[in-house]
C-alpha positions in Angstrom: 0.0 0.0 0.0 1.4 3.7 -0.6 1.8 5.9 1.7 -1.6 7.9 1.9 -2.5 10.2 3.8 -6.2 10.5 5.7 -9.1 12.3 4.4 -9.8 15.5 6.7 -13.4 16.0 7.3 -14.9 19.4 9.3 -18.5 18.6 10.5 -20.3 22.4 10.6 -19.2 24.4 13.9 -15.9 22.3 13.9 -12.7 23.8 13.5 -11.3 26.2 15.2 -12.8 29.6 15.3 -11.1 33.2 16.5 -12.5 36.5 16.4 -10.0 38.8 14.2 -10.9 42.6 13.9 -14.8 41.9 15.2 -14.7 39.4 12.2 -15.2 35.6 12.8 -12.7 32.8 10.8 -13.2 29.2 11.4 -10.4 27.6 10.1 -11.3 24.5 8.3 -8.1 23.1 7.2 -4.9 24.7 8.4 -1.6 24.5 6.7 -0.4 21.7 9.2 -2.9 19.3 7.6 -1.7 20.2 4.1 2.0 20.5 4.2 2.0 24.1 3.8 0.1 23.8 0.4 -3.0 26.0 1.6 -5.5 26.5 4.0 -9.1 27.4 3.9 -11.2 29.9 6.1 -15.0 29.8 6.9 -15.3 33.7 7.4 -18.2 35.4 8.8 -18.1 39.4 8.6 -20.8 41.2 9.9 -21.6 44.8 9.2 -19.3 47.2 9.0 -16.6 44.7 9.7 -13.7 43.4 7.5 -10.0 44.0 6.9 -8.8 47.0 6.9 -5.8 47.7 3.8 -2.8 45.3 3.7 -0.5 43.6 1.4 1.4 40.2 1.1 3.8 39.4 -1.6 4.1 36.1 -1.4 0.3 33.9 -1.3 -2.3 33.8 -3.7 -5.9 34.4 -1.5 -9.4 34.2 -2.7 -13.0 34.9 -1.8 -15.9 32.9 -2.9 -19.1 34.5 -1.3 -21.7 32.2 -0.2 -24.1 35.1 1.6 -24.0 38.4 1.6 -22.0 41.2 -0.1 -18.5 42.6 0.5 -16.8 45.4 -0.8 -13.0 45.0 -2.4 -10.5 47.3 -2.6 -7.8 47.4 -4.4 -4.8 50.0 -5.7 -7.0 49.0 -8.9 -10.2 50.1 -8.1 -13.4 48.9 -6.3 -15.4 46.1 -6.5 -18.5 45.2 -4.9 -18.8 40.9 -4.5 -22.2 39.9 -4.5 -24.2 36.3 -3.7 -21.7 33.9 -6.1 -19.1 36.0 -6.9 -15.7 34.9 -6.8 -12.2 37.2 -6.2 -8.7 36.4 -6.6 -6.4 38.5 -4.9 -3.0 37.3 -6.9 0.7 36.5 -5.2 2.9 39.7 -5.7 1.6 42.7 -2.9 -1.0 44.3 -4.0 -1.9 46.2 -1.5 -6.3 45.5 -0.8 -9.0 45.1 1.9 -12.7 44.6 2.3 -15.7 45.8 4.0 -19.3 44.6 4.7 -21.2 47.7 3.8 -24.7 46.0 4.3 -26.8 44.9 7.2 -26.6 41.3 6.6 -23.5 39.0 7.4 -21.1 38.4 4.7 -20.5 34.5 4.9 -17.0 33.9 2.3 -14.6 31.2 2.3 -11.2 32.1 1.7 -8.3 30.2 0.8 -4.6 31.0 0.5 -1.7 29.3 -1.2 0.2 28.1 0.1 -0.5 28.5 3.8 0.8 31.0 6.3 -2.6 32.8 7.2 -4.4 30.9 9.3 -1.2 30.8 11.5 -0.9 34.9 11.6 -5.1 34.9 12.8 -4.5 32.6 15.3 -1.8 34.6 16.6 -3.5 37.8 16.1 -7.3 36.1 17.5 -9.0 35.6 20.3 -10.6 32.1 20.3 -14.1 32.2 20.2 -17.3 29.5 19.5 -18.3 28.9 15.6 -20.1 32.1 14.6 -19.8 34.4 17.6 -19.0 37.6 17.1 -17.2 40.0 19.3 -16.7 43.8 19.3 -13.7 45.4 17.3 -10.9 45.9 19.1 -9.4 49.3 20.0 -6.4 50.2 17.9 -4.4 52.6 19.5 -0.7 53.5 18.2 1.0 50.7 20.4 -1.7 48.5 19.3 -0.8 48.9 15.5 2.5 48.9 15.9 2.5 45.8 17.3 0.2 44.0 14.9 2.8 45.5 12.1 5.1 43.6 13.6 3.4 40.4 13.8 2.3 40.7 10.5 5.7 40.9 8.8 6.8 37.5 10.5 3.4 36.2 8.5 4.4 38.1 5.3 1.9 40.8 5.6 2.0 44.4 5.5 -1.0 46.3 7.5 -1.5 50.0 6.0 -3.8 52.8 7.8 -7.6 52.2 7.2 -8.0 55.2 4.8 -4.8 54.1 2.6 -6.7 53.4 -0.5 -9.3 56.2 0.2 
């Protein structure tokens, strides 16, 4: 027999699940369980919420919207993701965030390649049960400052909220 590896099954609400700027990520398969190749994230963003501007050079993430809407931005322009709609963010540092600018939760699942992110939200999170939501976290200067520096042992680059306008 060759030397296979398990099947990785996450029933709903399984996973683990951390609150990351008032957003909620259940990580459904983590780079540990794929040698690095990628990892994919249940994301639940409610309104108002979502990543501020950032950058990293050297994954590939994407967005596949199950409910809701979001709002991309990018150095090349807006986009608003609806219901279905899929969105590529490519390797190489463009810088982008997102926003829920509706009153419904965005539901997306995001995955990365290869892996890296799930580790920097864990380390960034604060644990929390499968879809609870908690307030956004003040960011005072100390606060960013050390969040920038997290994020650059991840890869990342984290820009001030009104970077692309």
């Amino acid at each position: 027999m060759e030397n296979h590896k398990k099947p990785v099954a996450v029933g709903p609400g399984e996973g683990k699940s951390v609150s990351v700027v008032g957003d909620t990520y259940r990580i459904l398969i983590s780079g540990k369980e794929t040698s690095g190749a990628f990892a994919t994230i249940d994301m639940l963003i409610p309104p108002g919420g979502g990543p501020g501007p950032h950058a990293h050079a050297a994954f590939e993430e994407s967005f596949y919207v199950i409910e809701g809407e979001i709002e991309v931005k990018s150095e090349f322009g807006t986009y608003t993701a609806t219901k279905g709609s899929f969105v590529n963010i490519p390797k190489g540092g463009v810088v982008h965030g997102f926003k829920n600018t509706t009153q419904q939760t965005a539901h997306l699942l995001c995955t990365v390649v290869p892996a890296g992110l799930e580790m920097f939200f864990e380390e960034i999170g604060q644990p929390v049960v499968a879809g609870q939501f908690l307030p956004v976290p003040h960011f005072d200067a100390e606060t960013i400052k050390k969040l920038q520096a997290i994020a650059s042992r991840y890869g990342q680059q984290v820009f001030p909220p009104d970077y692309l306008g």
